[in-house]
Structures are given as C-alpha cells and as structure tokens.
LUMGU-519936 format. One record per residue (C-alpha): residue number from 1; x, y, z; residue in one letter. Coordinates in steps of 0.5 Angstrom, whole numbers, plus 500, padded with zeros to 3 digits. Example, Ala and Ser with C-alpha at 12.3 -4.5 7.8 and 13.67 -1.06 7.14 Angstrom:
2
> pos,c1,c2,c3,code
> 1,525,491,516,A $
> 2,527,498,514,S $
% end
This chain:
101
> pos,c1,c2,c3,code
> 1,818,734,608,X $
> 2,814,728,608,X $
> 3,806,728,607,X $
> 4,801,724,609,X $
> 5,796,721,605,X $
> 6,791,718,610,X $
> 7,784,722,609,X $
> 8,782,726,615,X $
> 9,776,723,619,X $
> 10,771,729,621,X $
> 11,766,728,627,X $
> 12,759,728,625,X $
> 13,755,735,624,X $
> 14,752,738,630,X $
> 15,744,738,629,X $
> 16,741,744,628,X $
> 17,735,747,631,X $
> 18,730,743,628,X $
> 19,734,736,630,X $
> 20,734,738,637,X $
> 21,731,735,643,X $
> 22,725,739,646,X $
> 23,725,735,653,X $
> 24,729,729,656,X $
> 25,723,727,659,X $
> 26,725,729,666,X $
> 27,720,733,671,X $
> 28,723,741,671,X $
> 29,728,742,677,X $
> 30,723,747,680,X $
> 31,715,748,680,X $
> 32,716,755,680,X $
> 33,720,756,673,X $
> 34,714,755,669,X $
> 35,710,761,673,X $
> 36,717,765,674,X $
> 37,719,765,666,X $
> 38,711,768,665,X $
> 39,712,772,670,X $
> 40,719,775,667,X $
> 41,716,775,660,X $
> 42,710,779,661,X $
> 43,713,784,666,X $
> 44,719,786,660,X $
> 45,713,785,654,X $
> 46,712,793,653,X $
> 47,719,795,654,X $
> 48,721,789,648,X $
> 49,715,792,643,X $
> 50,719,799,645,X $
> 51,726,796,643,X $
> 52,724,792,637,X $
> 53,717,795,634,X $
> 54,718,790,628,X $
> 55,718,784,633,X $
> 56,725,782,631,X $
> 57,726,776,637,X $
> 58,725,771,640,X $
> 59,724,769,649,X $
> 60,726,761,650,X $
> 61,723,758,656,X $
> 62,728,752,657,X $
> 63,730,750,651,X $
> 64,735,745,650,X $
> 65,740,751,646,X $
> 66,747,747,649,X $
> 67,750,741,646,X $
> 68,754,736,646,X $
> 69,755,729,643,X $
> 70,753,724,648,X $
> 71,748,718,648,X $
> 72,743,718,648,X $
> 73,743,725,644,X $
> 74,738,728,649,X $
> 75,742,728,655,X $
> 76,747,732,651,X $
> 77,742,739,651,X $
> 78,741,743,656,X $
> 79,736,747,658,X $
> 80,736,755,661,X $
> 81,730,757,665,X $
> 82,729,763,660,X $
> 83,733,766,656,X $
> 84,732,773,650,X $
> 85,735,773,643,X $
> 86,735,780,640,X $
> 87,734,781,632,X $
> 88,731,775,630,X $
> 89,725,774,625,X $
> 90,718,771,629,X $
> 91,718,767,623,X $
> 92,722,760,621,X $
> 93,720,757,613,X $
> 94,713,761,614,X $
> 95,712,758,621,X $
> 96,712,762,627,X $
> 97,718,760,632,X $
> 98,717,755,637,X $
> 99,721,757,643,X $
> 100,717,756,649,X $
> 101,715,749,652,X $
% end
C-alpha cells in the first residue's frame, strides 16, 4: 500500500449570511413582486402569530439565500420571490434580522 504525502487543497469557504450579496444591481423581474410579497405577508400574519406566538421566524423577500462560486460573487445568489423560515429568533447579535429588501 502506497500513501500520498501531497497536502489536499481545500476550496475556500462558502460566505455566510452576513457576506452575502443583498442585489445584483438588477431591476426585479416583475413589478408585481414587491406588492404580491406584501400582500402574501399580511394576509398569513395572523396565522404565523398563532402558530409561533414567541415570534420565533423569519419572512425573506428576495434574498439572495443560494450560492455558488462565481465571478463576480453576486451573480452567484439567487433570489426566491418569498420565502418563511420557522423557529428562528427575530434577533441576530442584538439586531434585528434583515431579510426584506
């Protein structure tokens, strides 16, 4: 059996949420979106205080949550029209979340 001694080259970390792009620069797709995602938040808003009355999550409005290395790094992260997270605090390091833009 013969072993290797060449060091394994790892690929740079993955940004996290802080690093992330917030816009590629680019117009939304659809002058709608905007209104439609208001529209979506408001109407479910009651039900989301039933189901977590502790306020425990987070609604995103095209947040660019996916990526992939690319050059320049903001063409790499998608953004979903809107999007719920359950069970994470409204609060990071004091401040509160930023997800809407």
């Amino acid at each position: 059996m013969t072993q290797s001694l060449e060091p394994t080259v790892l690929p740079p970390p993955f940004p996290d949420h802080t690093q992330l792009p917030e816009s590629d620069g680019t117009f939304v797709k659809n002058f709608q979106e905007h209104p439609q995602s208001l529209i979506l938040t408001d109407s479910i808003g009651q039900v989301l205080q039933q189901i977590h009355p502790d306020g425990q999550y987070a609604i995103g409005q095209d947040c660019g949550i996916y990526w992939r290395e690319t050059d320049p790094p903001e063409k790499g992260a998608e953004a979903p029209d809107w999007f719920y997270v359950p069970n994470v605090p409204p609060y990071v390091d004091g401040e509160i979340r930023q997800l809407s833009l």
